[in-house]
C-alpha positions in Angstrom: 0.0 0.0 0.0 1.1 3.3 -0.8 0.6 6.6 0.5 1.7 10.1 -1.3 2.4 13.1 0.9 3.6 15.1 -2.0 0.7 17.1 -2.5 0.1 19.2 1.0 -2.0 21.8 1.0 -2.5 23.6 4.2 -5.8 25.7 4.5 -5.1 29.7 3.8 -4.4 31.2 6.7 -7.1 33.8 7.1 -6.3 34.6 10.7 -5.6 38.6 10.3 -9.0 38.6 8.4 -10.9 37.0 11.1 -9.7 39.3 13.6 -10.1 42.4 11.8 -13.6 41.0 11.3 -14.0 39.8 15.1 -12.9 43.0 16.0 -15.1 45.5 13.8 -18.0 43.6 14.7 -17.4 43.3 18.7 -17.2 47.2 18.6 -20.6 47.7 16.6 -22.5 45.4 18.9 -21.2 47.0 21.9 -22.1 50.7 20.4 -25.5 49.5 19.1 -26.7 47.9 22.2 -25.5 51.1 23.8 -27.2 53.4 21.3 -30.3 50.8 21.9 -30.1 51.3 25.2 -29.8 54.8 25.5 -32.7 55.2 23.3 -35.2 52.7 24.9 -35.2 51.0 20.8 -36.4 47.4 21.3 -35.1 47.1 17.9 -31.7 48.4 18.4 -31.1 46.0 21.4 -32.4 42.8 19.5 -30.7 44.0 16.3 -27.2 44.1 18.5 -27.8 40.2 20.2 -28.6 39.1 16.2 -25.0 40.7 15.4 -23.4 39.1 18.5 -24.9 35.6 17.0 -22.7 36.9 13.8 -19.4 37.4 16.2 -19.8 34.1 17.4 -19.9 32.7 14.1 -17.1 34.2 12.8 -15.1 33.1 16.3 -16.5 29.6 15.0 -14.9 29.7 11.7 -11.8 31.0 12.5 -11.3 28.6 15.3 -12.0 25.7 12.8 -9.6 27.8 10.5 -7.0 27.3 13.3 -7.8 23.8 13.6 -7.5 23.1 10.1 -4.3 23.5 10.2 -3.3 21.1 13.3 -0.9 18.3 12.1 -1.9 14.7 12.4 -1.3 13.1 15.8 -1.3 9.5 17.0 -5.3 9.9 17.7 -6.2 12.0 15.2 -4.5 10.6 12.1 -5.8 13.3 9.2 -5.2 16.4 11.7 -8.6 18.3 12.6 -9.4 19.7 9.4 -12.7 18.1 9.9 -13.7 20.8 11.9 -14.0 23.1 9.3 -17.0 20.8 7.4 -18.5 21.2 11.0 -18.1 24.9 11.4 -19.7 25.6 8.1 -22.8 23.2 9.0 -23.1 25.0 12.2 -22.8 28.5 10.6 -25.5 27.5 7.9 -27.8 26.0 11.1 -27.1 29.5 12.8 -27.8 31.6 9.9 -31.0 29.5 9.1 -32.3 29.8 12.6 -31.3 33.5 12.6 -33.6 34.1 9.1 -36.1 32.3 10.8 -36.3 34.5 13.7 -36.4 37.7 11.9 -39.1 36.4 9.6 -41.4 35.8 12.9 -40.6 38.7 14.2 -41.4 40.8 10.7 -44.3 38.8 10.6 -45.8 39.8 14.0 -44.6 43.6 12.8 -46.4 43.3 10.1 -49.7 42.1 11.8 -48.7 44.6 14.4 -46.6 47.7 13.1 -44.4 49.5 15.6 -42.7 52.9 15.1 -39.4 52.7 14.3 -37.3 55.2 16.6 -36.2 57.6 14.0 -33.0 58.9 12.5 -30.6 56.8 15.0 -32.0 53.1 13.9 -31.0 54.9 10.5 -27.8 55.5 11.3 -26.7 53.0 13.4 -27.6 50.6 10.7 -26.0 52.5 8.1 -22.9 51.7 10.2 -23.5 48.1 10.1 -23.9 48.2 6.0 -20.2 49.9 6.6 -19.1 47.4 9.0 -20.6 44.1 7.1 -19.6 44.8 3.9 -16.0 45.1 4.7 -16.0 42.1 7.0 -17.5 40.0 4.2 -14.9 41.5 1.5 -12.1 40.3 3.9 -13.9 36.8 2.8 -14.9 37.2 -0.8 -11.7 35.6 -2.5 -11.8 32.4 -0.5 -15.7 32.0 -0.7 -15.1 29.3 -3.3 -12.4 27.0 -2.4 -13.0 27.1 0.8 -16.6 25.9 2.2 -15.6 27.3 5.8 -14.7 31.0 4.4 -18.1 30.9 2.4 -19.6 30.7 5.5 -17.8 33.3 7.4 -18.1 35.2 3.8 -22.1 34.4 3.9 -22.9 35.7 7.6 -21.6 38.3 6.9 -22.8 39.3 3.8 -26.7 38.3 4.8 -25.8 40.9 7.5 -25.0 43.7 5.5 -28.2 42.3 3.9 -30.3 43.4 6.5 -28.7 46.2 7.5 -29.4 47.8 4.3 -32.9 47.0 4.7 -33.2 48.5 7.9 -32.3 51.7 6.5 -34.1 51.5 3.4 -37.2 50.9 5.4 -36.2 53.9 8.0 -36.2 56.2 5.2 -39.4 55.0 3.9 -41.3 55.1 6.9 -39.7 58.4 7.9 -40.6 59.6 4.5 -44.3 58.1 3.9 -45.5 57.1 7.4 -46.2 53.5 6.1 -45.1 51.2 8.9 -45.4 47.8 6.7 -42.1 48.9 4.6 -39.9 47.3 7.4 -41.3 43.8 7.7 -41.7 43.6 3.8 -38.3 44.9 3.3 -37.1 42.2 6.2 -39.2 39.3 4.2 -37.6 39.8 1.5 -33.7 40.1 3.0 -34.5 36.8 5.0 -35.7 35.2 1.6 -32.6 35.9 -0.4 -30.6 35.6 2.5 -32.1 31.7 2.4 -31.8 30.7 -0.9 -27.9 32.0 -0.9 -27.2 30.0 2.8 -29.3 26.6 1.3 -26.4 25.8 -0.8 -24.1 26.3 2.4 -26.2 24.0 4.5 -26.8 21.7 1.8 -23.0 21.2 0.6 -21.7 21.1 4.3 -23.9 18.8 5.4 -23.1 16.2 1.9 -19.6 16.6 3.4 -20.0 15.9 6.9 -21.5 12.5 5.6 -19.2 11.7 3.6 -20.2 12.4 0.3 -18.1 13.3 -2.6 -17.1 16.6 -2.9 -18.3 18.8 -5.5 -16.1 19.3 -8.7 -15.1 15.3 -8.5 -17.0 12.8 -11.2 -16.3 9.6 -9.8 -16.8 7.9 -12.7 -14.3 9.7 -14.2 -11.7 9.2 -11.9 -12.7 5.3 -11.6 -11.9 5.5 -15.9 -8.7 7.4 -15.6 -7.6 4.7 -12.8 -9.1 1.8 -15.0 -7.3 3.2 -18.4 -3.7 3.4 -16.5 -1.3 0.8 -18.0 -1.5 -3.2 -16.1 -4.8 -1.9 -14.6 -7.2 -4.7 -15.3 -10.1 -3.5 -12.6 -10.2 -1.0 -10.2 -12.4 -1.5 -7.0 -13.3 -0.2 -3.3 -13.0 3.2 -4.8 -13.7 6.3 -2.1 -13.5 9.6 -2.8 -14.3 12.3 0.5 -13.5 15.3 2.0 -10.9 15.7 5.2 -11.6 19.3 5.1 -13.0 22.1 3.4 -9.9 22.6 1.3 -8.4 18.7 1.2 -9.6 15.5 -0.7 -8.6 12.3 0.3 -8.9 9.1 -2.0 -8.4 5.2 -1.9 -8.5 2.5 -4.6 -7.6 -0.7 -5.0 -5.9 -1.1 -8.4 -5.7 -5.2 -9.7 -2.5 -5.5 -11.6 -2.3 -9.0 -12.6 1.4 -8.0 -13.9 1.9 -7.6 -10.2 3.7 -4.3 -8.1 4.2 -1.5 -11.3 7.0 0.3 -9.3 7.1 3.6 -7.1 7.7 5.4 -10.7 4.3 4.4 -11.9 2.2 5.3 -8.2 4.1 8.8 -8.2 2.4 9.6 -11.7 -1.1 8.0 -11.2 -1.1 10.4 -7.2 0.5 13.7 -9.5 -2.2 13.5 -12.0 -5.0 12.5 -9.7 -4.2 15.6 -7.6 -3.3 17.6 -11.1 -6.8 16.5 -12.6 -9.0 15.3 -10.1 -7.9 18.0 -6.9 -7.1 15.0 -5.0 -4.6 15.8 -1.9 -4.2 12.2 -0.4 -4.3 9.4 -2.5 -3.7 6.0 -1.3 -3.6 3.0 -3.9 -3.5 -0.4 -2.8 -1.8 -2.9 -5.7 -3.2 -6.4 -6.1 -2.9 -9.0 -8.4 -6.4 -10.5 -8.5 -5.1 -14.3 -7.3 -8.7 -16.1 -7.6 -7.2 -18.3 -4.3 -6.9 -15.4 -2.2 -10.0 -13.0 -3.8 -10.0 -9.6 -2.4 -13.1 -9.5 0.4 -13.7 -5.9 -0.5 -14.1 -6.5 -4.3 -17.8 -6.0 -4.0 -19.4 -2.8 -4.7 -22.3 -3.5 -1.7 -19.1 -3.6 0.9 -17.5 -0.6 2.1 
């Protein structure tokens, strides 16, 4: 059996970018819920505990960014980059649940319209449109490699979201009188904002099971492994994520030739990580001896 280690990739190290972004959004909650406070605004108050959800994910993500990067130990074999498929599930849950409650709560507003405290919800949230949108742009070039950053990138982004609404419908209401403008705005925020996170939660969970990671065709891979020269059959094929940003594979590759040499595994791992984005290959050789048949030959076996 052979193992490459030749093609290491370690996550990106987005550690100054979560702090800056842990950082600008601590101060905002504390000066909203200050603001909210010194104003009697309900809104202000529940708007600042929604953003402190948002600190908490981002301390989420970047502690799973951290973790990522862990090396492999006696118990934990393939590190802890795990934890970064868990931290994105958990941010999608969060920002789900989050939607959720601001749809209720625009719901009962609409049912039940409440004056919204003037010029400082305005500008408070005006701030937070500041204060999102560059938190999320510290996120935006990662958003795709990396399922972790998208979520980060996502929470954020939702929040600027929102914010944006909040003083589109202040200046509306300010403007017209018409209290409804805030819960449609907010209906419409949490339904975009849901449609965008679905793929999140959806893709997260797929690898948290297991599943293959988007991007691969296993079938393709199994033909380039089948078409290599001396491969008769190719079986207990696995293709799954160890991280957001690493894929691990094994195969069992019958070579009735027998053992092709280290020259010939070194190619099949290079191309496999060059074609297929596959960081850890394993390959186990066999000869397919009919006295001594391989127990995990069958496709129903895992």
């Amino acid at each position: 059996m052979v193992n490459d280690h030749g093609h290491e990739h370690a996550p990106t190290n987005y550690n100054r970018a979560f702090a800056i972004g842990t950082a600008l959004n601590l101060g905002f909650v504390i000066i909203e819920a200050l603001f909210g406070f010194l104003t009697q605004s309900l809104a202000l108050l529940a708007d600042a505990g929604h953003n402190l959800s948002d600190v908490l994910g981002l301390l989420l993500a970047w502690g799973a960014n951290i973790l990522a990067q862990h090396p492999p130990t006696k118990h934990y074999t393939y590190g802890l980059g795990r934890s970064s498929i868990l931290a994105a599930l958990l941010n999608a849950i969060v920002l789900i649940l989050v939607m959720g409650g601001i749809a209720w709560e625009a719901i009962r507003r609409f049912v039940n319209p409440s004056p919204v405290p003037g010029i400082t919800i305005i500008v408070v949230a005006a701030v937070g449109v500041v204060i999102n949108t560059v938190t999320a742009l510290l996120f935006m070039s990662g958003r795709k490699e990396d399922l972790n950053i998208r979520g980060a990138f996502l929470h954020m982004a939702a929040d600027a979201l929102v914010s944006v609404g909040v003083v589109l419908a202040g200046v509306a209401i300010l403007t017209t009188g018409w209290l409804w403008f805030d819960p449609i705005v907010s209906l419409i925020i949490v339904v975009v904002v849901v449609v965008g996170t679905w793929q999140l939660l959806r893709d997260s969970l797929r690898l948290a099971l297991d599943a293959v990671p988007a991007g691969i065709e296993p079938q393709a891979v199994r033909t380039y492994l089948t078409e290599r020269p001396g491969v008769a059959q190719v079986h207990d094929l696995h293709i799954w994520a160890m991280s957001t940003t690493e894929t691990a594979l094994t195969a069992h590759l019958v070579m009735p030739q027998g053992y092709p040499g280290d020259a010939f595994l070194t190619e099949t791992v290079k191309e496999l990580h060059d074609h297929f984005g596959v960081e850890h290959a394993t390959l186990q050789v066999e000869i397919g001896d009919p006295n001594h048949p391989c127990r995990l030959e069958s496709k129903h076996r895992v």
